[in-house]
C-alpha positions as CSV (number, residue, x, y, z in Angstrom):
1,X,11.6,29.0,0.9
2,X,13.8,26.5,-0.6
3,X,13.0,23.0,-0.8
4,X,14.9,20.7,1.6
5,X,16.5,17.1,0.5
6,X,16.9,15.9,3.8
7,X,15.3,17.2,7.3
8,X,17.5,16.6,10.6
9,X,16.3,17.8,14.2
10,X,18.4,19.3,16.3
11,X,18.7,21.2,19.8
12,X,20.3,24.2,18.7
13,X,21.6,25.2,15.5
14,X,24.6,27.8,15.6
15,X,25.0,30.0,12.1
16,X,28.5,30.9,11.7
17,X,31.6,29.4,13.1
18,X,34.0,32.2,13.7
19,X,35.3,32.6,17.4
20,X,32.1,34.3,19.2
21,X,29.8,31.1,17.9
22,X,32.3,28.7,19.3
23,X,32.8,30.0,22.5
24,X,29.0,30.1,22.6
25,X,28.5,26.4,21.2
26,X,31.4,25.3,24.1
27,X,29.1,26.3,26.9
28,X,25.6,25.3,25.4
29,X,27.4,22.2,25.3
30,X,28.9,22.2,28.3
31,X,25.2,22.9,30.0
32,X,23.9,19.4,28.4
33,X,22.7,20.8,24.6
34,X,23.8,19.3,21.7
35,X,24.6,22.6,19.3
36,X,25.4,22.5,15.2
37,X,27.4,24.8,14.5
38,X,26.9,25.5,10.6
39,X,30.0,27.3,9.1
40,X,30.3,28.3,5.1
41,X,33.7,28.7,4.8
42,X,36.0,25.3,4.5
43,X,37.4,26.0,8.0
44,X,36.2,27.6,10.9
45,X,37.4,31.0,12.3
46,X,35.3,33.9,10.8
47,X,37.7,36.4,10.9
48,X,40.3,34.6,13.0
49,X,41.9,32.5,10.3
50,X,45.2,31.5,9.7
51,X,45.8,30.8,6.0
52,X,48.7,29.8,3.3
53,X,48.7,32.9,0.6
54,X,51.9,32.4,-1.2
55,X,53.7,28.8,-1.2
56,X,55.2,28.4,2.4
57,X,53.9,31.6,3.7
58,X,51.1,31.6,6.0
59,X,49.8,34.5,8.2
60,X,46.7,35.6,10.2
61,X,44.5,36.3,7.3
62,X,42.3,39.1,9.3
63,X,42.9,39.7,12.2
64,X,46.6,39.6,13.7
65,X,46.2,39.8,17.2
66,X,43.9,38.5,20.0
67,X,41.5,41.2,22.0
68,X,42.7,39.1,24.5
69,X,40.2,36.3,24.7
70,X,38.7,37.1,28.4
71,X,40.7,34.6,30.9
72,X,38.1,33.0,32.0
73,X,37.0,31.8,28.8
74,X,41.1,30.6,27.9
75,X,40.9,28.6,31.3
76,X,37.4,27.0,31.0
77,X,37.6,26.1,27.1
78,X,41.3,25.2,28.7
79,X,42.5,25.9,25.5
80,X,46.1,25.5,25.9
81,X,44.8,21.5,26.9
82,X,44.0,21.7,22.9
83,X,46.9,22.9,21.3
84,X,47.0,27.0,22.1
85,X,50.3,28.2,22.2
86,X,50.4,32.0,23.3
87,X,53.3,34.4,22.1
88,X,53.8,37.5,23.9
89,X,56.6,39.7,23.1
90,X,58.3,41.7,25.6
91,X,57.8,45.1,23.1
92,X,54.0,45.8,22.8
93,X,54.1,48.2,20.2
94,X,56.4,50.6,18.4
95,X,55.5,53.7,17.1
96,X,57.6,55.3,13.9
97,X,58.2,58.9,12.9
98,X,59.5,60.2,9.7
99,X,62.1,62.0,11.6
100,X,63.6,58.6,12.5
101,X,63.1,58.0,15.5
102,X,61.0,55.5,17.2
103,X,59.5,54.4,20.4
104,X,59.2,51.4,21.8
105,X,56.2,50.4,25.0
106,X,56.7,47.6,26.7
107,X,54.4,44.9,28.3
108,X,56.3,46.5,32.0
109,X,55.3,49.5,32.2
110,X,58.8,50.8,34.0
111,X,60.7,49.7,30.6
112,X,58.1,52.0,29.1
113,X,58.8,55.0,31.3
114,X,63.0,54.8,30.3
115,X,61.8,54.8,26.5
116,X,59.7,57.9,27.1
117,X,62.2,59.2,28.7
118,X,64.2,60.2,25.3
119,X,61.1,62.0,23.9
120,X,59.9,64.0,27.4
121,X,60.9,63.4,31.3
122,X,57.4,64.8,31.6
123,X,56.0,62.4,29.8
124,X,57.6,59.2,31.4
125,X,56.4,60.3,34.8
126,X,52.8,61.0,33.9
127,X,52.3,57.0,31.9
128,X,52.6,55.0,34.8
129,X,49.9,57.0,36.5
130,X,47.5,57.2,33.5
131,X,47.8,53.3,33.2
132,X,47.0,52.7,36.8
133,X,44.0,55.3,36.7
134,X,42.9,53.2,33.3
135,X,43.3,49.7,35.1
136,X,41.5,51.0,37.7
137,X,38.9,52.3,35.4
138,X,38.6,49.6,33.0
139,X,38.0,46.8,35.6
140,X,35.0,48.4,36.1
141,X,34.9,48.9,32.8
142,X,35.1,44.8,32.3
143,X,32.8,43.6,35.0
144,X,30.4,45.8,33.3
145,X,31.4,44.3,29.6
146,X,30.9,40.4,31.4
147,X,27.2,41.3,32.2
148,X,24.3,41.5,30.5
149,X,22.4,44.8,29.6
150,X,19.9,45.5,31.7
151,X,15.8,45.7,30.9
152,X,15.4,49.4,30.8
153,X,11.6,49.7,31.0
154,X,11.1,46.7,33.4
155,X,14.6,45.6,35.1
156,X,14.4,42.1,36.3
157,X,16.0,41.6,40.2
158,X,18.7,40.4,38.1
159,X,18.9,43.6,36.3
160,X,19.1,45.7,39.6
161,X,21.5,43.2,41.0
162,X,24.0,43.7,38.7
163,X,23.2,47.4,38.6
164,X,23.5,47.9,41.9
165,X,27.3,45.5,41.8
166,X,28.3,48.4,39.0
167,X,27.5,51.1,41.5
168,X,29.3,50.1,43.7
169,X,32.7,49.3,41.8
170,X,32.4,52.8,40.4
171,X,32.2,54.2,44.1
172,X,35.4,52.2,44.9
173,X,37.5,53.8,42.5
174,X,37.4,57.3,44.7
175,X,36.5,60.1,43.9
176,X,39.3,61.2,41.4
177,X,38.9,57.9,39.4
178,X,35.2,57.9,39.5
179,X,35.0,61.8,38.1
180,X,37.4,60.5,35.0
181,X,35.2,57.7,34.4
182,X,32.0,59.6,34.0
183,X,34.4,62.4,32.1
184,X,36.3,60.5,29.9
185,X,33.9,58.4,28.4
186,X,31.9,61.0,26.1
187,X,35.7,62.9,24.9
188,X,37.5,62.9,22.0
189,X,40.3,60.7,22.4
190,X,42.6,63.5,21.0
191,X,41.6,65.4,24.2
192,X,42.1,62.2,26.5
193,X,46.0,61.6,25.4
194,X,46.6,65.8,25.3
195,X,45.4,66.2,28.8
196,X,48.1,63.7,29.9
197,X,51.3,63.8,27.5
198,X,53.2,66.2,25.3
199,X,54.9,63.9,22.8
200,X,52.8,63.8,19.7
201,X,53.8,60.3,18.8
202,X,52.8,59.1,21.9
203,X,49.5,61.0,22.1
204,X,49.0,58.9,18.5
205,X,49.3,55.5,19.7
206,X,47.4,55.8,22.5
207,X,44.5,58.1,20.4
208,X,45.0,55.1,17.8
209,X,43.8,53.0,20.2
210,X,40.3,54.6,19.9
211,X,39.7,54.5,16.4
212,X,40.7,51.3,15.6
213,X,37.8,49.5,13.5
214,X,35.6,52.6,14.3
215,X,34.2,55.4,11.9
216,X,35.4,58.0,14.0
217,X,38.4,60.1,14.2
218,X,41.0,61.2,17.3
219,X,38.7,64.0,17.4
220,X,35.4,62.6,17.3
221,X,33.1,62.4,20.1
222,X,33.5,59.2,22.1
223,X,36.4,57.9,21.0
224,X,37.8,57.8,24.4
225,X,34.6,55.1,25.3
226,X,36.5,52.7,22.5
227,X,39.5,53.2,24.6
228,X,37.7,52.5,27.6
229,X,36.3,49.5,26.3
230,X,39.6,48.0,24.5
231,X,41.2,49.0,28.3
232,X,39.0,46.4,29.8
233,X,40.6,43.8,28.0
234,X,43.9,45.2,28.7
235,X,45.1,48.2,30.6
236,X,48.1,49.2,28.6
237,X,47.7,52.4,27.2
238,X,48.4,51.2,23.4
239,X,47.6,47.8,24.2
240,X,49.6,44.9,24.4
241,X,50.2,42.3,21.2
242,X,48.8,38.8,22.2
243,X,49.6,36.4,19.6
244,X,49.5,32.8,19.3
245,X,51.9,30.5,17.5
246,X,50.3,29.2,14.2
247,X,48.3,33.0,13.7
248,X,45.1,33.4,15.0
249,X,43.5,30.5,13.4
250,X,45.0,27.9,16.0
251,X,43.0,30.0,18.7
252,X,39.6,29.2,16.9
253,X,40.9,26.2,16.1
254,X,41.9,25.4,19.6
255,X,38.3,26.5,20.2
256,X,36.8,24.2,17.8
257,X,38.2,21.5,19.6
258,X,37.3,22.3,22.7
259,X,34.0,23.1,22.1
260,X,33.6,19.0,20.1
261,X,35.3,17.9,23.7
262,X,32.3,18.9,25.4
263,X,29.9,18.0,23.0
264,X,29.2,20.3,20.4
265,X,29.0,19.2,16.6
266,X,30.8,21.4,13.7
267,X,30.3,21.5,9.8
268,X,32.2,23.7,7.5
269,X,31.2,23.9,4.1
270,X,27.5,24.5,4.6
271,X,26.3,28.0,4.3
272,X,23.0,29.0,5.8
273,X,20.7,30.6,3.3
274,X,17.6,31.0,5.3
275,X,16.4,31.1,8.8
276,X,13.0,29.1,8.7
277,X,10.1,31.3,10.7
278,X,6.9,30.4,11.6
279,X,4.1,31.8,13.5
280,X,6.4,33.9,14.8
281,X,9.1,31.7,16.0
282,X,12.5,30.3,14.8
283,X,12.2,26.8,13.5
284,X,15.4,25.9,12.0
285,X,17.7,27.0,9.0
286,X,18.2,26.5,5.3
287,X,21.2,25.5,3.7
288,X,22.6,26.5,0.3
289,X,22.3,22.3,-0.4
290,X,18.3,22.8,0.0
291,X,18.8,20.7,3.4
292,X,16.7,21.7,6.1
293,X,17.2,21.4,9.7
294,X,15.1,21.9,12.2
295,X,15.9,23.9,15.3
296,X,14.5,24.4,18.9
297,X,16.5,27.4,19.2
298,X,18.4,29.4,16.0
299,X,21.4,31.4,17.5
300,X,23.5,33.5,14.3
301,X,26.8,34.5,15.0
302,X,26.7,37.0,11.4
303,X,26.0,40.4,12.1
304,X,22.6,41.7,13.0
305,X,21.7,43.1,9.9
306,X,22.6,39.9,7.8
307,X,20.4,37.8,10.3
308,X,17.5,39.7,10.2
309,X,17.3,41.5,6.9
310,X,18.8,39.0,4.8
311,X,18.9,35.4,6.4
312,X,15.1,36.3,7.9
313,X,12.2,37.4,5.9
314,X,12.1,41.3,7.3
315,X,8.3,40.8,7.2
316,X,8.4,38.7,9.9
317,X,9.7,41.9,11.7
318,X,7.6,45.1,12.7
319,X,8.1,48.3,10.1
320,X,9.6,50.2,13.3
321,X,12.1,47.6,14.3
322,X,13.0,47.4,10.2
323,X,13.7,50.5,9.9
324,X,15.9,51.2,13.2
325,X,18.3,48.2,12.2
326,X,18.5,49.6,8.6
327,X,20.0,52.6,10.7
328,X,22.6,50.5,12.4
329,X,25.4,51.9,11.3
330,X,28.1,49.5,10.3
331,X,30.5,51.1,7.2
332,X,33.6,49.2,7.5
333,X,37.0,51.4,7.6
334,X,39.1,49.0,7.2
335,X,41.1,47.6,4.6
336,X,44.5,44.5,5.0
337,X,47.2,43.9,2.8
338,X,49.4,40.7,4.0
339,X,52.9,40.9,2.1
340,X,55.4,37.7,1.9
341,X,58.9,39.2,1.9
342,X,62.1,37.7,1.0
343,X,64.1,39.2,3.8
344,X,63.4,41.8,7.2
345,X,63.1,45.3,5.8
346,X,65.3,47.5,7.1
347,X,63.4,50.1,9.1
348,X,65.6,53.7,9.1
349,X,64.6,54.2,13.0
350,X,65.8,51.1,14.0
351,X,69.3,50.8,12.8
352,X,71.8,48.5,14.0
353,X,69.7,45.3,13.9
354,X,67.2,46.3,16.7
355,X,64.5,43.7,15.8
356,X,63.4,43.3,19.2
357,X,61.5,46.1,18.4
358,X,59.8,45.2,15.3
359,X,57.9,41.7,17.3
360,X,55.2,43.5,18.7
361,X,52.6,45.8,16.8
362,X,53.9,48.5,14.4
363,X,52.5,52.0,14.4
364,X,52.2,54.3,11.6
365,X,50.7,57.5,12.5
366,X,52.9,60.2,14.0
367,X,50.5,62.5,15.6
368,X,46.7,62.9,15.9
369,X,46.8,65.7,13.0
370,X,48.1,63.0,10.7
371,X,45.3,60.1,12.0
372,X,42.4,63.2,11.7
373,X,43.8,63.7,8.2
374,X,43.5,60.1,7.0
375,X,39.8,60.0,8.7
376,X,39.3,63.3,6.6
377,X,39.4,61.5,3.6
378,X,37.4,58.5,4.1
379,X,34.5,60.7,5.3
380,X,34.3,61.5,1.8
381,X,34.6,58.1,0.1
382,X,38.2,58.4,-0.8
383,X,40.6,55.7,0.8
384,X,43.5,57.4,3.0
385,X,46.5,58.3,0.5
386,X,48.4,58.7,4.3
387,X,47.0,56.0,5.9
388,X,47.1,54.9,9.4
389,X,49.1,51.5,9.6
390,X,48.8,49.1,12.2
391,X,51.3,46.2,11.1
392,X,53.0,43.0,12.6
393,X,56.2,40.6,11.5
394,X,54.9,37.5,12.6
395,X,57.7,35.0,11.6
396,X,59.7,37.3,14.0
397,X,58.3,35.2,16.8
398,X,57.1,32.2,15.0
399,X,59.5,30.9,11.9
400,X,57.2,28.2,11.3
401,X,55.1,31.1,8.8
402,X,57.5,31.5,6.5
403,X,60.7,29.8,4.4
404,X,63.4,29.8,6.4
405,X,65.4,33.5,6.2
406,X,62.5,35.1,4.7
407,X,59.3,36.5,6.4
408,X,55.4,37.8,6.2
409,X,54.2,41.2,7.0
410,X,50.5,41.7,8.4
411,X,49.5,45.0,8.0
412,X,45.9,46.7,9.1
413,X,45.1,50.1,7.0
414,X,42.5,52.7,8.1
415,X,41.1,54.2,6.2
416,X,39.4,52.3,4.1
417,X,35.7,53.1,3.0
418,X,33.7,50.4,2.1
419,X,31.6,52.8,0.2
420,X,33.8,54.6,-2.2
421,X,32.7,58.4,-3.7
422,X,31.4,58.1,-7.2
423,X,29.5,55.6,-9.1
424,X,31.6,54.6,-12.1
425,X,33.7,51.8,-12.4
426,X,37.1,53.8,-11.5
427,X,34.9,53.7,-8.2
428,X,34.6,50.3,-7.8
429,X,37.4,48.8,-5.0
430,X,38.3,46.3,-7.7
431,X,39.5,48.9,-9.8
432,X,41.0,50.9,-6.8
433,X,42.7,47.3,-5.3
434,X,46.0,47.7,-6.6
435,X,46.4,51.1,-5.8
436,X,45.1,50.4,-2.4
437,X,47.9,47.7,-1.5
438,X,50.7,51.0,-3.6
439,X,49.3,53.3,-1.0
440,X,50.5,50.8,1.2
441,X,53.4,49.9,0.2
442,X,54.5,53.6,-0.1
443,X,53.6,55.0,3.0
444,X,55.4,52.1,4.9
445,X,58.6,52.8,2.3
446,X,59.1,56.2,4.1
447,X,60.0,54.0,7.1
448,X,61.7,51.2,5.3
449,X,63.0,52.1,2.0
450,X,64.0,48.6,1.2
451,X,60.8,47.5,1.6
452,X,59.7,47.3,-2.1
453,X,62.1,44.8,-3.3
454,X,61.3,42.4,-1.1
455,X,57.8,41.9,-1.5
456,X,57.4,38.7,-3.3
457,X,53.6,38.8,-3.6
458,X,50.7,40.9,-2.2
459,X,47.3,39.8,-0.7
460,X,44.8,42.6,-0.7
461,X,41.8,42.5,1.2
462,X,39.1,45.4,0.5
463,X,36.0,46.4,2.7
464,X,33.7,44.6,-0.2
465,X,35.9,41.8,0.3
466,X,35.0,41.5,3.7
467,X,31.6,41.3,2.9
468,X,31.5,39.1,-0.2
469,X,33.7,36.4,1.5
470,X,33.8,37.1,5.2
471,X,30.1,37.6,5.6
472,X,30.8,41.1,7.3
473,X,28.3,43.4,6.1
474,X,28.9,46.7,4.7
475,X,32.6,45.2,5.8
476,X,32.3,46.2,9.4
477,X,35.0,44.0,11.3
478,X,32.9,44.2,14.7
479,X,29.8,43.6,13.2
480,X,28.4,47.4,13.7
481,X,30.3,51.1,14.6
482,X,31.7,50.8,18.4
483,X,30.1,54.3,19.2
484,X,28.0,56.0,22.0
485,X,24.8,55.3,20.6
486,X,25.6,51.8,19.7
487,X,26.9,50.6,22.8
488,X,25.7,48.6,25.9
489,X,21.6,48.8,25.9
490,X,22.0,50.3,22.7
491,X,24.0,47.2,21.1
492,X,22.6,46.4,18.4
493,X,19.0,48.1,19.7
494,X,17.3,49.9,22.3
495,X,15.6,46.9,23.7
496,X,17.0,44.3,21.7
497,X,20.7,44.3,23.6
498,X,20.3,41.1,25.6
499,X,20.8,38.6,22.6
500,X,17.2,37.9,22.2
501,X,15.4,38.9,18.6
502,X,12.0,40.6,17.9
503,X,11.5,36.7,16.4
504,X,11.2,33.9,19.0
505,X,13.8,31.0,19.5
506,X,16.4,33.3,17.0
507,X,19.9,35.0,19.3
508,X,22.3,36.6,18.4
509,X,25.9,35.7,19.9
510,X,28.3,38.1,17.9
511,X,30.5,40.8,17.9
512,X,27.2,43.1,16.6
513,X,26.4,42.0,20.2
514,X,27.2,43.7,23.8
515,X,30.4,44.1,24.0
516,X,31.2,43.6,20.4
517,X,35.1,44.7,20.7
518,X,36.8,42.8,19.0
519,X,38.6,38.9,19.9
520,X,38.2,38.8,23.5
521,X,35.2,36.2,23.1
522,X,33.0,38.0,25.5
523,X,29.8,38.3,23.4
524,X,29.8,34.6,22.5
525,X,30.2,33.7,27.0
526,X,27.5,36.6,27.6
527,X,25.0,35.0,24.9
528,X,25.2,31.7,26.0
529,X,24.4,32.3,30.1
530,X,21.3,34.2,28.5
531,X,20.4,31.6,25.8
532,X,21.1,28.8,28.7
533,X,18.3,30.9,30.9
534,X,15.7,30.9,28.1
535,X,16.4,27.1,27.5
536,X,16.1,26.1,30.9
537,X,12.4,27.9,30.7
């Protein structure tokens, strides 16, 4: 163990200050605790950061859009009261083909029928009923996603209680709506969007929508659950774009603040190296300084594996609980390039100055054959040479993130392997960075030709980066695969999904965590109403 310089007490320490540990740290505080939150990084934010990476250009560094946060967390963190600002654009997303067209949805879904409309009548009559059937569907979805897994081998009243609520809201939906539940789930998401619409470039978005983040493709298994799941948060069909003013760092820094207001201490710059164990139980934490801390109760908002395999001696940890969380799968897929520009490219589908359009979320990926492709390659630890693009324009809606006339260009590409094929340095993602962030560039040029000579830097941010810097291990954005078998009970473990650890007084809070999808905050609000329960005890 490493020595300590200086030993502080505390109620609860909180490892890791990205948006999941302050949510949780807001309502430990709000219940009468006094929690630490320990962050490395200089700011807090994880992997909701806004940053400056070219002079006067500033973007959302990771992630670009919110999941969104659940509204019940916005309103009782009241984080417009400390200085959120939300931006949502009338266009949700638009999707590009090579042919040149483009198609625009829209946060009403009536505006989004009329744009259909150009690609198939058909079509623009069968999306308003497929997103009522999946706002239906994914409220019960969400009530489900707010609770906590239940006790499979010895359910609580609580347990049956809430089991007995879900029953019930699935028996609501009718018989039609409660067949596609149980049906859609376990699909490919390829099949989900082909039972429902003709237009390939629609079927992609909304397929697209079930890979994101995930080591599957359109075609794999269970897809449609990641749809389901994102749905909750959101019942578009390709999702909405939910950004706030400042990039996603003012909502965790909005956060921050709230969760100080009610009582909660932050320190950035002090990385945790160790989670001190004894007889069995959490006693506090390590720092990188050699300062120790002690702890009542240890909750880590880093992923599951990094908590208990690196941050905790395994051997505090049986051989069979060892060797299922080495199995957690958690490859990251994904892969960002953020570009400052010295003017708008000029996109060929959307001549004559249509930049309405371009405020939402970009899609590149024209039909599911071309997403199934760029998943081919990546299952063989190549990086997609047609990748699929999810990209924003940010100064669009907020100037203030760029020099006036010029812009900055957010773009998500999948996919990525964090593990790439081969052992020799060519191999390496430092050696393959630069031809990463050309793939890029490239692919997005058959849309915007211009694009090239406007780029006035790059940033490129590989899977290992997201690991060596972000703390994401194996570079896994949520923190483990959103998949069949790791979801609900199963999130991260059979018997270890209700934020408790094999190791006493140690949680979990994060997105490696039930529900784990993303920036809606919801694993942070779940872990603290269980955590509150053991503290009470």
């Amino acid at each position: 163990m490493a020595g300590s310089t200086q030993n502080k007490s505390r109620d609860v320490v909180i490892i890791g200050g990205g948006h999941n540990g302050l949510v949780t740290a807001f309502y430990l505080a709000k219940a009468g605790y006094k929690p630490l939150v320990l962050e490395r990084a200089a700011q807090v934010g994880g992997a909701a950061v806004s940053d400056e990476f070219h002079p006067g250009f500033r973007c959302s560094t990771l992630a670009h859009t919110a999941g969104p946060i659940r509204p019940e967390i916005v309103r009782e963190m009241q984080l417009e009261k400390h200085g959120l600002k939300w931006i949502t654009p009338e266009v949700c997303m638009t999707a590009l083909s090579p042919d040149g067209r483009a198609l625009s949805l829209y946060q009403d879904v009536q505006k989004s029928a009329q744009e259909i409309a150009a690609f198939s009548q058909k079509d623009a009559v069968k999306y308003p009923e497929f997103q009522q059937s999946l706002g239906k569907i994914s409220k019960v979805i969400g009530e489900a996603l707010a609770t906590t897994p239940p006790n499979i081998d010895n359910p609580s009243r609580g347990d049956l209680w809430s089991m007995l609520q879900t029953g019930r809201a699935i028996r609501k939906l009718g018989k039609k709506d409660m067949f596609r539940l149980l049906r859609w789930g376990p699909m490919a998401v390829a099949d989900l969007a082909s039972e429902y619409f003709e237009t390939e470039l629609l079927r992609a978005v909304i397929a697209a929508r079930g890979i994101f983040g995930t080591f599957l493709g359109p075609w794999s298994a269970g897809s449609a659950l990641v749809l389901l799941i994102r749905a909750a948060a959101d019942p578009h069909p390709a999702g909405s774009a939910f950004f706030a003013a400042g990039g996603m760092g003012a909502i965790t820094q909005a956060m921050a603040s709230a969760a100080q207001g009610a009582g909660a201490e932050i320190r950035t710059g002090a990385e945790v190296i160790e989670i001190v164990v004894r007889d069995g139980a959490a006693t506090g934490v390590v720092l990188a300084s050699g300062e120790e801390i002690h702890a009542k109760a240890v909750i880590s908002n880093a992923d599951p594996k990094r908590t208990l395999l690196k941050l905790t001696d395994p051997t505090h940890l049986s051989p069979d609980f060892v060797q299922r969380l080495q199995h957690y799968r958690g490859n990251g897929t994904v892969a960002k390039v953020n570009l400052a520009l010295s003017g708008l490219p000029r996109f060929t589908a959307l001549e004559n100055g249509k930049t309405e359009a371009l405020k939402g979320r970009i899609h590149i990926g024209n039909e599911i054959d071309y997403l199934e492709r760029a998943f081919d390659e990546s299952k063989y630890g190549n990086f997609s040479r047609q990748p699929y693009l999810e990209i924003t324009i940010p100064s669009l809606t907020d100037p203030t993130l760029a020099l006036e006339g010029k812009h900055v260009m957010s773009i998500y590409m999948q996919y990525a392997p964090y593990q790439l094929k081969g052992d020799w340095p060519q191999c390496s993602w430092e050696e393959q960075r630069n031809a990463l962030g050309q793939t890029v560039v490239q692919t997005l040029a058959q849309y915007a030709p211009n694009l090239p000579e406007l780029i006035l830097t790059h940033q490129i941010i590989t899977p290992r980066d997201l690991e060596e810097k972000y703390g994401l291990t194996g570079g896994q954005i949520f923190h483990g695969d959103l998949a069949l078998d790791q979801f609900f009970t199963m999130r991260p473990l059979l018997d270890w999904a209700r934020y408790r650890t094999p190791i006493q007084n140690l949680y979990l809070c994060g997105s490696g965590t039930h529900p784990g999808a993303g920036l809606t905050g919801g694993s942070g609000a779940n872990a603290a109403r269980e955590i509150l329960k053991e503290l009470k005890k």
